[in-house]
C-alpha positions as CSV (number, residue, x, y, z in Angstrom):
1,X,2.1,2.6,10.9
2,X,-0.6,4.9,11.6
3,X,-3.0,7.1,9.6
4,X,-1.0,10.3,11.8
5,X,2.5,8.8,11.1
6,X,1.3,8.6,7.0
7,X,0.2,12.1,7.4
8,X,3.2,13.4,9.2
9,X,5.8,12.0,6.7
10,X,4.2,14.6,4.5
11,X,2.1,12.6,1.8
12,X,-1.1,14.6,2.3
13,X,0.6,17.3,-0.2
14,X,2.1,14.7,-2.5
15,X,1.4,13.5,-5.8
16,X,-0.2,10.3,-5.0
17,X,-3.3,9.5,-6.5
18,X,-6.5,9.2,-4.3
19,X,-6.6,5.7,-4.8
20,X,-3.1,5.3,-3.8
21,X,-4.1,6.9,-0.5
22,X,-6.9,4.7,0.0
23,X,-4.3,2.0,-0.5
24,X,-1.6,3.2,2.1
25,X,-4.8,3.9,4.4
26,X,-5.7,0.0,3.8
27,X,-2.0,-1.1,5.0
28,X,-1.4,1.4,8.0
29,X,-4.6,0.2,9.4
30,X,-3.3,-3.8,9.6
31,X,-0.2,-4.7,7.5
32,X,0.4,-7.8,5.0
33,X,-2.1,-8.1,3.1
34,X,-3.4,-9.8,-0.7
35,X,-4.8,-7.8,-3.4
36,X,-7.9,-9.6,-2.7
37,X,-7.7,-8.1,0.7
38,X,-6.6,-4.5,0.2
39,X,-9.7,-4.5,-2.3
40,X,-12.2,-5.4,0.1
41,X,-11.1,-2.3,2.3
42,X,-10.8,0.0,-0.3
43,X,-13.3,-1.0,-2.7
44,X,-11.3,-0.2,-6.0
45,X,-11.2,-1.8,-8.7
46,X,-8.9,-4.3,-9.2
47,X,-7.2,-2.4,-12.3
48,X,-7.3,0.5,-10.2
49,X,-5.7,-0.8,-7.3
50,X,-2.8,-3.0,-8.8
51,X,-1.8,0.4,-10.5
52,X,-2.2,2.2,-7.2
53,X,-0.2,-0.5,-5.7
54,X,2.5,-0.8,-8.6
55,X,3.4,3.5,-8.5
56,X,3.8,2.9,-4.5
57,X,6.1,0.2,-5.3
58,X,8.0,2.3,-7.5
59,X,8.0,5.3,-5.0
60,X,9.6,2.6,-2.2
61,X,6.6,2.9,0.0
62,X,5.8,-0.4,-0.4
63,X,7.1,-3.9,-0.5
64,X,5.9,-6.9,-2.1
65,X,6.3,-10.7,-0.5
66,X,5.3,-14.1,-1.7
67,X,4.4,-16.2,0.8
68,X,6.6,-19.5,0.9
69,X,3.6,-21.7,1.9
70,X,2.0,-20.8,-1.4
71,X,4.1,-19.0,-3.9
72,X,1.4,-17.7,-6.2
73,X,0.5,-15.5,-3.5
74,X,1.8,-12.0,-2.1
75,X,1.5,-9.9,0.3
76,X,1.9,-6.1,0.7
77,X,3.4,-3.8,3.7
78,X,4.2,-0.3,4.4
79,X,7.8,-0.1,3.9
80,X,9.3,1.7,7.1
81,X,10.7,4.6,6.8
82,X,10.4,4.7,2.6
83,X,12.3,7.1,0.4
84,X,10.3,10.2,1.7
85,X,11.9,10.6,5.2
């Protein structure tokens, strides 16, 4: 998902956080990735940036997978379509 297909679902004007933003930014430029990951393009901190991460779960915007090959870690992806459309 792009940057223009974030913006045209209408989450300019939302209530998300600025970090949150920075987070969905992160995923719609290349999907699946770690915490560790997300941080490195966003530079938050990493108390910053699991909360940002947890309210987006919480709004259905994004989903959370652990890998099979190693199940301590997980992934994060733009969920299509969310609960906004």
């Amino acid at each position: 998902m792009s940057i223009f297909a974030l913006k045209k679902r209408g989450l300019k004007g939302s209530t998300l956080t600025p970090s949150s933003r920075k987070v969905l930014v992160a995923l719609a430029s290349s999907n699946n990735l770690t915490i560790g990951q997300i941080k490195e393009k966003t530079i938050l901190p990493e108390r910053t940036l699991r909360f940002a991460v947890k309210k987006l779960k919480e709004e259905g915007l994004v989903s959370e997978i652990v890998l099979f090959s190693d199940r301590r870690r997980k992934v994060f992806r733009l969920v299509r379509g969310g609960i906004h459309d």
